[in-house]
C-alpha positions in Angstrom: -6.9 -2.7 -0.2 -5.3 -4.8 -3.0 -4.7 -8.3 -3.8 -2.5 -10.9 -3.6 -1.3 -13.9 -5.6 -0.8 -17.1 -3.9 0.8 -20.4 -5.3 -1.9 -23.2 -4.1 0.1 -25.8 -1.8 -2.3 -28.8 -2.9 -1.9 -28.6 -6.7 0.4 -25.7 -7.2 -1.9 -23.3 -9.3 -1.7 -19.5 -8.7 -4.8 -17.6 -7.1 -5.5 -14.4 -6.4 -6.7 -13.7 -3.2 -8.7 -10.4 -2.2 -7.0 -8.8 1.2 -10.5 -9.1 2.7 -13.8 -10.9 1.3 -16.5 -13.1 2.6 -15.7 -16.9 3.7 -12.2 -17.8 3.3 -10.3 -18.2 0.2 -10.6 -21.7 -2.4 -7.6 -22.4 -5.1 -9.8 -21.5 -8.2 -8.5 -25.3 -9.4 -8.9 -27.5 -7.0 -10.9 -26.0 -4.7 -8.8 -26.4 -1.7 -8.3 -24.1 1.3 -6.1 -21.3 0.8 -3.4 -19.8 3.4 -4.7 -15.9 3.9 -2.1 -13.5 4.8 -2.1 -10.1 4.0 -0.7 -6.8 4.8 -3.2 -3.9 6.9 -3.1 -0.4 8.0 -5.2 2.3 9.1 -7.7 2.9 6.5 -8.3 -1.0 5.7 -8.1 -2.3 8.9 -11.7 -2.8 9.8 -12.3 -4.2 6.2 -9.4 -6.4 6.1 -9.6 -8.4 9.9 -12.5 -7.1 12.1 -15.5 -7.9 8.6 -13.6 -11.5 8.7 -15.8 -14.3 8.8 -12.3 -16.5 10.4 -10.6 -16.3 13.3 -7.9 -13.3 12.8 -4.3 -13.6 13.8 -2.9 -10.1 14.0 1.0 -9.4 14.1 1.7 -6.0 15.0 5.5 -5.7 14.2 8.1 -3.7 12.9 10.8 -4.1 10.1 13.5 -3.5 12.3 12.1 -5.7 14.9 14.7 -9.1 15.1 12.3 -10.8 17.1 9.5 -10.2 14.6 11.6 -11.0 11.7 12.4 -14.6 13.6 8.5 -15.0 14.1 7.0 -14.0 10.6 7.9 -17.1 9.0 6.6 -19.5 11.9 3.4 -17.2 11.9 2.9 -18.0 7.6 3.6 -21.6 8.5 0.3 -21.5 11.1 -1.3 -19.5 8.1 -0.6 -22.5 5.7 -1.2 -25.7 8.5 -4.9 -23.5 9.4 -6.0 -22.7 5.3 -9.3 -22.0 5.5 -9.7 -21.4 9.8 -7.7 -18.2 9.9 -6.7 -15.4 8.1 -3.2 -13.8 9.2 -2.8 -9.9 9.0 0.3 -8.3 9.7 0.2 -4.6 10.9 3.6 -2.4 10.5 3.2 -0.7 13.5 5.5 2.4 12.8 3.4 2.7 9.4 -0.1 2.7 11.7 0.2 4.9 14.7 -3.5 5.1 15.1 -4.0 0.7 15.2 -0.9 0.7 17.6 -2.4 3.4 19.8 -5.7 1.9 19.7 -4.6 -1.6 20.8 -2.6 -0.6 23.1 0.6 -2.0 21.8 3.5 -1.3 24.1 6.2 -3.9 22.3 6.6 -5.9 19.2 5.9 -8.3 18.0 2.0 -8.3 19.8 0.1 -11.0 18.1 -3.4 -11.1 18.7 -6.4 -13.3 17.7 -9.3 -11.2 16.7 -13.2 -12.8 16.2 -15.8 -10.7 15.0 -13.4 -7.6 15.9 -13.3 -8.6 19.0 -9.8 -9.2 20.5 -10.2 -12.9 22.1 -6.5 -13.7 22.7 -3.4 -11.4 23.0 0.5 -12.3 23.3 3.3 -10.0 23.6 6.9 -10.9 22.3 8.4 -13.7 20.5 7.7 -17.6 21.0 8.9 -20.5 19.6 6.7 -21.9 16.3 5.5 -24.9 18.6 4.2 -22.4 21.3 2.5 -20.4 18.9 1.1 -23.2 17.2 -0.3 -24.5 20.7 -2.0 -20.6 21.2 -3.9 -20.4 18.5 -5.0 -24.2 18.7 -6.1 -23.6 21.7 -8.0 -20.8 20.7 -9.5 -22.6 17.9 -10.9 -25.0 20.4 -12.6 -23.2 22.4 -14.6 -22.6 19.5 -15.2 -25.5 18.6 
């Protein structure tokens, strides 16, 4: 389970940001929210989305997927708008036979929204950024 750095969108510092930790992650400067997305598998699964204290978005994919290359970068942009109320984790599901098997995924790109480890929301296939904006609102407000 490593680290990442990530380039602060309110004041342009660089942070590093654990793949999983308590909370939700702060720019060391300015003390704004931080867009969390990081890469999962197997072994670091549990650690990494189902221990998060935010609300998980989970994108099982594959890097010869073309719909999940056309959805990554809409999926970052939620992970930037929602610093702070969700952590994205993407899942390379030809890498992590046991996490597709145990989720049942059957096609690619499966996003799912994960609190507490449980699995509150699940979508199969591409959608447009809007639509997958409007999901995971949605979600989010039920919570609320």
């Amino acid at each position: 389970m490593g680290s990442g750095i990530v380039v602060c969108p309110h004041c342009g510092k660089k942070n590093r940001l654990p793949a999983a930790a308590n909370g939700f992650p702060r720019c060391g400067n300015c003390h704004q929210p931080l867009p969390w997305a990081v890469d999962a598998g197997d072994d670091d699964f549990t650690d990494i989305a189902e221990h998060a204290d935010v609300l998980v978005l989970v994108d099982m994919w594959a890097p010869w997927c073309g719909p999940c290359r056309q959805v990554s970068p809409a999926l970052e942009q939620i992970a930037r708008d929602l610093a702070g109320k969700i952590k994205l984790v993407k899942v390379d599901v030809d890498a992590v036979p046991k996490l597709s098997e145990r989720f049942s995924v059957q096609a690619v790109p499966t996003l799912m929204l994960l609190r507490n480890g449980q699995v509150v929301a699940r979508q199969a296939g591409a959608a447009p950024a809007r639509v997958l904006r409007e999901w995971v609102d949605g979600v989010l407000g039920r919570e609320a």
